[in-house]
C-alpha positions as CSV (number, residue, x, y, z in Angstrom):
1,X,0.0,0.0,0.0
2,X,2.9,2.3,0.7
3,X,4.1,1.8,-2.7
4,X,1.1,2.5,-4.0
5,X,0.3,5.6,-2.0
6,X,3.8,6.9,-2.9
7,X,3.5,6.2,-6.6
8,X,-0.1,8.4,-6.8
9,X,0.6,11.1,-4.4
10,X,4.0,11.9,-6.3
11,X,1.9,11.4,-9.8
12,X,-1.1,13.7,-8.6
13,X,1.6,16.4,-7.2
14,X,3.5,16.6,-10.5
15,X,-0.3,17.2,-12.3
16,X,-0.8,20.8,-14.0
17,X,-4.0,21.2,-12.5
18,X,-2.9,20.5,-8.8
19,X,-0.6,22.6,-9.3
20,X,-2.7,25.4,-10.6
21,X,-5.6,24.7,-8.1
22,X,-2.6,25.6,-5.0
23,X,-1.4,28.8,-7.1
24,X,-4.9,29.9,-7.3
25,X,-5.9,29.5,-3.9
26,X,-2.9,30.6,-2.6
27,X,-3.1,34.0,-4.9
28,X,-6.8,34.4,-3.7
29,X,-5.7,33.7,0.0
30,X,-3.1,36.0,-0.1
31,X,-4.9,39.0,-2.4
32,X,-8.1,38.9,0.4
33,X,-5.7,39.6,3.3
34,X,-3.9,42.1,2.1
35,X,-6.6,44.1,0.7
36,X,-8.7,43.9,4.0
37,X,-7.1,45.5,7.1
38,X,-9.5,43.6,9.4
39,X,-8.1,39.8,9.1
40,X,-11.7,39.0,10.5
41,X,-13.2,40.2,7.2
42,X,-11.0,38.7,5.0
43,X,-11.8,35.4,6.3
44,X,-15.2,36.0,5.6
45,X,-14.2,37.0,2.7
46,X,-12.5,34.0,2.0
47,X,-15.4,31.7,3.6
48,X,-17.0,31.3,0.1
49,X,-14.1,30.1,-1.4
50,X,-13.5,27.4,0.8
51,X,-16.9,26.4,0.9
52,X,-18.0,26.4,-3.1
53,X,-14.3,26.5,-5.0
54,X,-12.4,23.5,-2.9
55,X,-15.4,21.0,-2.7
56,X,-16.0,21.9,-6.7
57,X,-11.9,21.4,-7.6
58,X,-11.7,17.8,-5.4
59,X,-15.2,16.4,-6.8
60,X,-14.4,17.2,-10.3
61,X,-10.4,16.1,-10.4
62,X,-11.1,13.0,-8.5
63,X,-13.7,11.9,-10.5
64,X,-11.6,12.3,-14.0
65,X,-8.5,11.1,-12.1
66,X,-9.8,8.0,-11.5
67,X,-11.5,7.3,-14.7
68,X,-7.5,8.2,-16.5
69,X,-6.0,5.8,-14.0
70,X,-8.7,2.8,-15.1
71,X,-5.6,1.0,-17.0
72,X,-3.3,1.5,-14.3
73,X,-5.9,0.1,-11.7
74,X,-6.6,-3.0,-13.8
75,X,-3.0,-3.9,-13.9
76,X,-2.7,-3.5,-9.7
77,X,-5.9,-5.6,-9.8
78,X,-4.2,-8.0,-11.8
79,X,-1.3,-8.4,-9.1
80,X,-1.5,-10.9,-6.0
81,X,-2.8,-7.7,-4.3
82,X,-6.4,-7.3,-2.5
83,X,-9.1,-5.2,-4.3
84,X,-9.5,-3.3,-0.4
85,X,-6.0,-2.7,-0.1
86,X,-5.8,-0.7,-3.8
87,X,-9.3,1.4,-3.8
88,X,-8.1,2.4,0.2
89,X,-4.7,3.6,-2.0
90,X,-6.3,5.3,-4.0
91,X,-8.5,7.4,-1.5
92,X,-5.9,7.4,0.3
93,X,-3.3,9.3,-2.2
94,X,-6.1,11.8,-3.6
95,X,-7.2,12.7,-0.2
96,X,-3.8,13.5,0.9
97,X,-2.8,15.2,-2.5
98,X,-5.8,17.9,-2.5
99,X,-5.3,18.1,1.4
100,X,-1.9,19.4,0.7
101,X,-2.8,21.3,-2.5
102,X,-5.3,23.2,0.3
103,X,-2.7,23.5,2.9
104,X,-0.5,25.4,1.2
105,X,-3.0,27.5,-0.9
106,X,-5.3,28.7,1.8
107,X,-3.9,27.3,5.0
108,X,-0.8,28.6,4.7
109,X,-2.0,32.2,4.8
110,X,-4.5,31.6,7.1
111,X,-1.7,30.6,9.5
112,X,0.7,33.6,8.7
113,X,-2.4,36.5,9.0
114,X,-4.8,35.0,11.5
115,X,-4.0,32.0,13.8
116,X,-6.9,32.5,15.6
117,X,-9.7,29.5,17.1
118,X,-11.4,31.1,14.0
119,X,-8.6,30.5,11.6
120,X,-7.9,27.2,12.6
121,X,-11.3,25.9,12.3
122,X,-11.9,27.4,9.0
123,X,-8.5,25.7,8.0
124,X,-10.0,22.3,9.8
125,X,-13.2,22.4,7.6
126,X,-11.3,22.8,4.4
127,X,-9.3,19.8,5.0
128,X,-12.0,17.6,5.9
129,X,-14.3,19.2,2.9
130,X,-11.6,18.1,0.5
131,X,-11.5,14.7,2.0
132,X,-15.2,14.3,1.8
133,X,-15.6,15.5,-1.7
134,X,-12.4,12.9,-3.1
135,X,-14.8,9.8,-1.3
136,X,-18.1,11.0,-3.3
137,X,-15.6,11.6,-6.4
138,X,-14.8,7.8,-6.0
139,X,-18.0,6.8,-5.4
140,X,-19.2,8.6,-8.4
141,X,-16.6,7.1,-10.3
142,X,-17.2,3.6,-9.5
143,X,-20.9,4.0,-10.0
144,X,-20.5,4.0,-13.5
145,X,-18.6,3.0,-16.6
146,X,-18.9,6.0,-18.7
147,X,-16.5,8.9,-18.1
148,X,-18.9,11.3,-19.2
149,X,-22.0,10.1,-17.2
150,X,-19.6,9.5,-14.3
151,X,-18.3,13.1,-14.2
152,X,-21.9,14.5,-15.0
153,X,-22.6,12.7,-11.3
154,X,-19.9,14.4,-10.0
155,X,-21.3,17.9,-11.1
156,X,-24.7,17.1,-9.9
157,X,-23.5,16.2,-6.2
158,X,-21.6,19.3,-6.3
159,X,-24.7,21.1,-7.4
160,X,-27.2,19.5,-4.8
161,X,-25.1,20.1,-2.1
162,X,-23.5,24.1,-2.8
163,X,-26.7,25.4,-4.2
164,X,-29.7,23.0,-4.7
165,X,-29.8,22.1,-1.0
166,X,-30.1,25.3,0.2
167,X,-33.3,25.7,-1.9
168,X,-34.5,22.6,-0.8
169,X,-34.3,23.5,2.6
170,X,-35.9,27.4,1.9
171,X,-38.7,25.3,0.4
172,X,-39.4,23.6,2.8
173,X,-39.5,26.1,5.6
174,X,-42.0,28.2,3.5
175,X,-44.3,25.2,3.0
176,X,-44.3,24.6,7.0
177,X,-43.3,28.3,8.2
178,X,-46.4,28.0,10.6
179,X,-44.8,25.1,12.4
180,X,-41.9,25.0,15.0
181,X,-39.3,24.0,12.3
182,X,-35.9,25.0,13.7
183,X,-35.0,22.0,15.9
184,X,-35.6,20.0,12.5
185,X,-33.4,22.3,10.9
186,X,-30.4,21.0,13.0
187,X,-31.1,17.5,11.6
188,X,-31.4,18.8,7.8
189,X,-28.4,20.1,8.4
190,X,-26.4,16.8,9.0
191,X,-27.4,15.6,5.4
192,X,-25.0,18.4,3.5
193,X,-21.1,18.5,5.2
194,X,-21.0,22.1,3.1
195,X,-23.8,23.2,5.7
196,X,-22.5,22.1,8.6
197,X,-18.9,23.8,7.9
198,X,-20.8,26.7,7.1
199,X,-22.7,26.9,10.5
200,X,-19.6,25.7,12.4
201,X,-17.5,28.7,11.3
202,X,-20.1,31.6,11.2
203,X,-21.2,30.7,14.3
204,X,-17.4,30.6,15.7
205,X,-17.1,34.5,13.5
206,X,-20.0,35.2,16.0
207,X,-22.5,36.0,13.0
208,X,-25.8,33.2,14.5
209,X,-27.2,36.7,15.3
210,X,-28.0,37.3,11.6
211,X,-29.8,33.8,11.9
212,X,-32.2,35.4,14.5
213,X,-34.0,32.9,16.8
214,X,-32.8,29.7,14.1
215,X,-29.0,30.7,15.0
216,X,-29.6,30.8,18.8
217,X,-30.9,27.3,18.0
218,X,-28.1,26.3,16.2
219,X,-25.6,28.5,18.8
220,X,-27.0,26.1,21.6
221,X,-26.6,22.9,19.8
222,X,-23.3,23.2,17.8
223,X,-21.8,25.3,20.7
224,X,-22.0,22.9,23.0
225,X,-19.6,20.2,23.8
226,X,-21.7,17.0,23.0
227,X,-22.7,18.9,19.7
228,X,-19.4,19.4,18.4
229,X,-18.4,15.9,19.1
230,X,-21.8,15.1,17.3
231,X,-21.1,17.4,14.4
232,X,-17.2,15.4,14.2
233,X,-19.2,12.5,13.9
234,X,-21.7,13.1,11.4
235,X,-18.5,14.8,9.0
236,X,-16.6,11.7,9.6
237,X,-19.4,9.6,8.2
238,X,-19.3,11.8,5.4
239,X,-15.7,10.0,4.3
240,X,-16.5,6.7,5.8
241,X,-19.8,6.4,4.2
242,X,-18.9,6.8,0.5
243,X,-15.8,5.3,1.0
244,X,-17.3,2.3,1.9
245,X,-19.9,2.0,-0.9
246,X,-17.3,2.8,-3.6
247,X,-15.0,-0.6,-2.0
248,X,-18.3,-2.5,-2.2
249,X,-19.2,-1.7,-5.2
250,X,-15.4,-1.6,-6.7
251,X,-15.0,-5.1,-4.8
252,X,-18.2,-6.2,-7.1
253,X,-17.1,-4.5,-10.1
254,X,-15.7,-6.9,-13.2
255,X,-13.1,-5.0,-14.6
């Protein structure tokens, strides 16, 4: 598996595109501090970035990394190795790639202007966002045989989750705004890890009080102890989850 690991992590780093992703970020990263003077706005500033850019970059590389590496993986499948042992590689190298390419684009500065709680958890939730989106690329992947079809999937989870969720969510709170709907909120919630970073960091900027009496809701629960080690669970499911349906299905898969 070391091998392995070593073999894609070195390939991935060497790839244009990685590359480009890190300058970019670290360009933007870098521009939004030094134009703001309050380092509190700038990561704001820099909030929707992490939250729309990075999940969009990992889904969409993953995907079309894996679908280039299909020959590669077929002759690792056709070594005395286990089927586990080279899809856990895989994730395995991508995750840590993109983690890195993030590190250095965004967390880098982060750490240099404002090594705040703030900071860090901002910095926290872009690594694990990036990890998260490389197990739903794979699953994507794996799902399907066609490179176009797969990396329309891609897109579409990407979609749902930035942009379509959020709708989904306004919808419903219109349909049932006569009824007590903001503990249910909190549950919604769980089902989108973009949402949950989102509410994790404003309410860390101190910004619930937009959210009016929702955001108190929302202060109480993810503020408190047992909710943050709630929250770490439900975002750690996030990788496990997919992670474990691409293997199964990769495991079932005739190559």
């Amino acid at each position: 598996m070391k091998k392995i690991i070593k073999y894609v992590i070195a390939d991935i780093l060497r790839n244009k595109i990685v590359l480009a992703y890190t300058g970019f970020l670290l360009v933007i990263s870098l521009s939004i501090f030094n134009l703001e003077d309050n380092t509190s706005k700038g990561l704001l500033s820099l909030l929707n970035t992490v939250l729309i850019i990075v999940p969009l970059v990992c889904i969409i590389f993953s995907t079309i990394y894996v679908y280039n590496s299909s020959e590669f993986i077929e002759l690792l499948v056709s070594q005395p190795l286990k089927r586990k042992n080279i899809w856990i590689s895989l994730f395995s190298s991508l995750a840590g790639a993109m983690s890195l390419a993030f590190f250095v684009g965004t967390g880098v500065p982060i750490l240099l202007y404002i090594p705040t709680d703030t900071g860090l958890l901002m910095l926290a939730m872009g690594l694990v966002l990036s990890i998260i989106f490389v197990a739903i690329a794979m699953l994507a992947a794996v799902a399907t045989r066609d490179k176009a079809k797969g990396i329309g999937i891609a897109i579409l989870l990407w979609l749902y989750f930035s942009l379509l969720f959020d709708g989904l969510v306004l919808f419903l709170l219109f349909q049932f705004e006569d009824y007590p709907m903001e503990k249910i909120m909190v549950v919604i919630s769980a089902f989108n890890p973009i949402d949950l970073s989102r509410i994790l960091i404003l309410l860390k900027m101190d910004i619930s009080a937009l959210m009016g009496y929702t955001g108190a809701i929302f202060r109480d629960f993810f503020g408190s102890q047992s909710g943050l080690i709630i929250v770490s669970a439900v975002l750690f499911l996030w990788i496990i989850v997919p992670v474990w349906l691409s293997l199964r299905n990769f495991n079932r898969k005739d190559l």
